[in-house]
N, C-alpha and C positions, 0 to 999 in steps of 0.2 A: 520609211523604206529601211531593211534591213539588206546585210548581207551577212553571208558566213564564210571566211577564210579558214581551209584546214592545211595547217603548216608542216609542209616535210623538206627534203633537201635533197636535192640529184645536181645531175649534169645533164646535157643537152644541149640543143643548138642552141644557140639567139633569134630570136624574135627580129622582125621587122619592124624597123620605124616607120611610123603613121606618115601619113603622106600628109604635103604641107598642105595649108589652109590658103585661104583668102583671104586679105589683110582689109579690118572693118575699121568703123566708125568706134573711136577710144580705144584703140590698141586691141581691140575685141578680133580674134581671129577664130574664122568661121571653117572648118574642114571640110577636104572635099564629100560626095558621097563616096563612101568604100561599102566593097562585094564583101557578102558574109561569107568567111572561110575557117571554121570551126578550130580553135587550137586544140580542143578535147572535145569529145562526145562520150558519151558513153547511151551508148542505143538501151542497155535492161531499165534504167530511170527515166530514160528521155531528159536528161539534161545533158548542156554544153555551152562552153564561154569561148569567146573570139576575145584575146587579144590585142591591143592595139598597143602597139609605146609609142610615147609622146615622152622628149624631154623636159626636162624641168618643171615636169608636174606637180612635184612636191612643194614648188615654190606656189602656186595657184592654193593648196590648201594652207599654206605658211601665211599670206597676204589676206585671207578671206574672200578669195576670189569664189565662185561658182559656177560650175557646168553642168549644162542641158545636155542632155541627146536625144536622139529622134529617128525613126526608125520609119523605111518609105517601102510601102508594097504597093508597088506596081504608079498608080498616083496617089495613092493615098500615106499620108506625114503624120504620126503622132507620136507626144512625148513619152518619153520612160520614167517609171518605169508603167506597164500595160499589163492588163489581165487580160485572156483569150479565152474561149473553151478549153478549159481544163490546163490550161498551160498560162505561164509568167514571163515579162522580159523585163529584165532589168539591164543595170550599169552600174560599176563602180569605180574609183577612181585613186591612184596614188603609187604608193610602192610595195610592189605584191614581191613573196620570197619565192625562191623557187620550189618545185614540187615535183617530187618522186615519183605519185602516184597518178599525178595530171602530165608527165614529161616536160615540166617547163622551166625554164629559165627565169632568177628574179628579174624585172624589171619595172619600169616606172611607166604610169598612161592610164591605161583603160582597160576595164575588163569587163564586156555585154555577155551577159546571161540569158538562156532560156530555159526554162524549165518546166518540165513535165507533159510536153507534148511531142511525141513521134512524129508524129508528119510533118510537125514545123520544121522538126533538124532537118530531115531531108530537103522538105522543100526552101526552106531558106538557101542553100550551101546549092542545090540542084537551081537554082532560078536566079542566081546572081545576078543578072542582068537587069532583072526590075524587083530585086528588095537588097537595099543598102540599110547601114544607118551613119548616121555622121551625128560629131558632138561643136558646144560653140561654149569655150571659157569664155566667162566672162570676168572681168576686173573688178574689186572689191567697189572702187570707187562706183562704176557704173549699176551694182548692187546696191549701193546705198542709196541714190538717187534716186531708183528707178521698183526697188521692193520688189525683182526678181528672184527668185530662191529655189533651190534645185527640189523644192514640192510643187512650185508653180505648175500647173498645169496647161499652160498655154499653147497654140500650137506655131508653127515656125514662124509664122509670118507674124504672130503678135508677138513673137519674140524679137524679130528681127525687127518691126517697127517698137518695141519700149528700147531698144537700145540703138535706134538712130540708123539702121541700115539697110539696103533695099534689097527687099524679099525677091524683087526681081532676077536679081543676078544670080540667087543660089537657089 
């Protein structure tokens, strides 16, 4: 998985903090689903990333921790990052700077990517009601026991049963 961050410097508002999780088995906290609401798009590429901040994200990459995410249209869950026709979703995670060109503010969390398909921007952000995605840190400890890794390809429920917690609830 890659990413690419391109670095400029503005002003603008602040970002919203992620909305809290559910508190799991090993300190493992699992977030709710959240509606896709685009922090940038730009419609001539068909790319665009959602934002999320989450506090003390830096520390989960400080510890060797690791997070999944997961992305649900309609009933259907699979992990990131996913190729589609003609288009990519990814994720990435930590402390982004702010950006001139995207109008965003630095912050710390998450940043979901799509890229290169038009009708997904739309319809992702137009159909919020049944396509979320949510992420689940998990703790270095529970990574080491368990040989979880943010290439694992597994999907929520074998995620949710390697690290002890019931896929029922979320």
């Amino acid at each position: 998985m890659s990413s690419v961050l391109i670095i400029f410097s503005c002003s603008g508002e602040d970002g919203k903090t992620g909305p809290p999780g559910k508190d799991g088995n090993a300190n493992v906290i699992v977030s709710d689903w959240m509606p896709i609401v685009w922090t940038w798009e730009d419609y001539q590429t068909a790319d665009a990333f959602m934002d999320v901040p989450v506090e003390d994200m830096t520390s989960y990459l400080d510890n060797g921790d690791v997070v999944v995410m997961y992305i649900k249209n309609y009933s259907r869950v699979e992990a990131l990052p996913s190729s589609f026709s003609s288009g990519y979703l990814s994720f990435d995670f930590g402390t982004f700077p702010a950006s001139e060109s995207f109008e965003t503010n630095d912050f710390e969390g998450f940043r979901f990517y799509s890229e290169g398909n038009l009708s997904i921007l739309n319809i992702f952000q137009n159909d919020s009601e049944k396509i979320d995605v949510r992420y689940v840190p998990v703790p270095a400890n529970v990574v080491e026991t368990t040989g979880l890794s943010m290439d694992s390809k597994l999907n929520l429920e074998e995620t949710m049963e390697l690290i002890g917690m019931d896929s029922n609830q979320y």
